[in-house]
N, C-alpha and C positions, 0 to 999 in steps of 0.2 A: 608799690607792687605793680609789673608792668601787669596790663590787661593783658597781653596775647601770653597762652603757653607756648614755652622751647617745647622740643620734643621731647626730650628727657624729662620736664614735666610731665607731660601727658602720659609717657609711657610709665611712670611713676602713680600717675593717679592713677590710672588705668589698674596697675594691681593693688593696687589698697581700697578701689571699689571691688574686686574682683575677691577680697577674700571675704566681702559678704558683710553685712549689718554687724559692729562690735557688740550689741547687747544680744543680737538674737538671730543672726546667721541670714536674713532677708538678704534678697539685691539691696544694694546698696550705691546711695548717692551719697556725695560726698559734704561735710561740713568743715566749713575752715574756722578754726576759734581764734577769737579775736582778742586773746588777751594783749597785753603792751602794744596793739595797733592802731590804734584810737577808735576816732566813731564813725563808720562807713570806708573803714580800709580792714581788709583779709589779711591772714596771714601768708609764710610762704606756702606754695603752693604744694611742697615737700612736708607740710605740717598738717596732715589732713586723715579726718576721721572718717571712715566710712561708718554712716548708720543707714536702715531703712528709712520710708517718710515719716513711716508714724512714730520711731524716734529722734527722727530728726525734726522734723515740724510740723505735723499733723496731730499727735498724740501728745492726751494732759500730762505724761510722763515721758516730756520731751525736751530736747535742750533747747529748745527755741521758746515753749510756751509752758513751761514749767520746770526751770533748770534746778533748784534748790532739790526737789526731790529727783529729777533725773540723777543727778550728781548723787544722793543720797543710797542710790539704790544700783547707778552702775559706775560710782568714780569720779574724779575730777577729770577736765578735758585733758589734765597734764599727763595723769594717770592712763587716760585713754590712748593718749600718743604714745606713750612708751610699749600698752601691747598692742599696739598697732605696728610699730617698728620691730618688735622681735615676732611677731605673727610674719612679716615680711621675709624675715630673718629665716625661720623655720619653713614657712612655703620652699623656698629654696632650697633649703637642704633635700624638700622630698623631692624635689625637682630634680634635683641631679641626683640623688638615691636612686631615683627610677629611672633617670637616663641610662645613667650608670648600668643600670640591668636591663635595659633594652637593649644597650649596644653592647653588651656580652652576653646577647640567649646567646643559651647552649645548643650547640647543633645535633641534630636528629641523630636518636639514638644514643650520645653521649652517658644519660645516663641507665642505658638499659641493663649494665650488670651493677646497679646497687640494687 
């Protein structure tokens, strides 16, 4: 894994911290799981969990200092990436749902005879 993010990384992590702690809606920093990467290598930077600290490494119900029951109580990390992808998925659509109706307000008065 290179150390520096592309931009398209960043802008990536960027919204998957951005929809907030997957167990409990907190700001959220980001955890890379390590499975098939060995020991002291991340995964890609596109594989990544947003949690708060205290589930991410501060808290006894966290993936860093208590993962058996983390996992127990919110999932495997595999599990987490996937609603972590369609969470991504669905931000979008509102996203453009409410563009969508920004850029068609209706103009004043329009609907004054319903």
């Amino acid at each position: 894994m290179a150390k520096y993010k592309t931009k398209s990384e960043r802008d990536y992590m960027s919204r998957v911290a951005d929809l907030g702690c997957i167990c409990c809606g907190q700001p959220a920093e980001l955890h890379h799981p390590r499975k098939h990467t060995g020991l002291g290598l991340r995964s890609s930077h596109f594989d990544v969990i947003p949690l708060c600290p205290n589930h991410h490494r501060l808290g006894k119900v966290s993936v860093h200092l208590g993962k058996a029951q983390f996992e127990r109580t919110f999932g495997t990390e595999k599990e987490l990436l996937k609603k972590v992808k369609k969470g991504l998925v669905e931000k979008e659509k509102m996203e453009d749902f409410f563009s969508d109706i920004s850029n068609n307000t209706p103009n004043s008065g329009q609907f004054d005879e319903l």
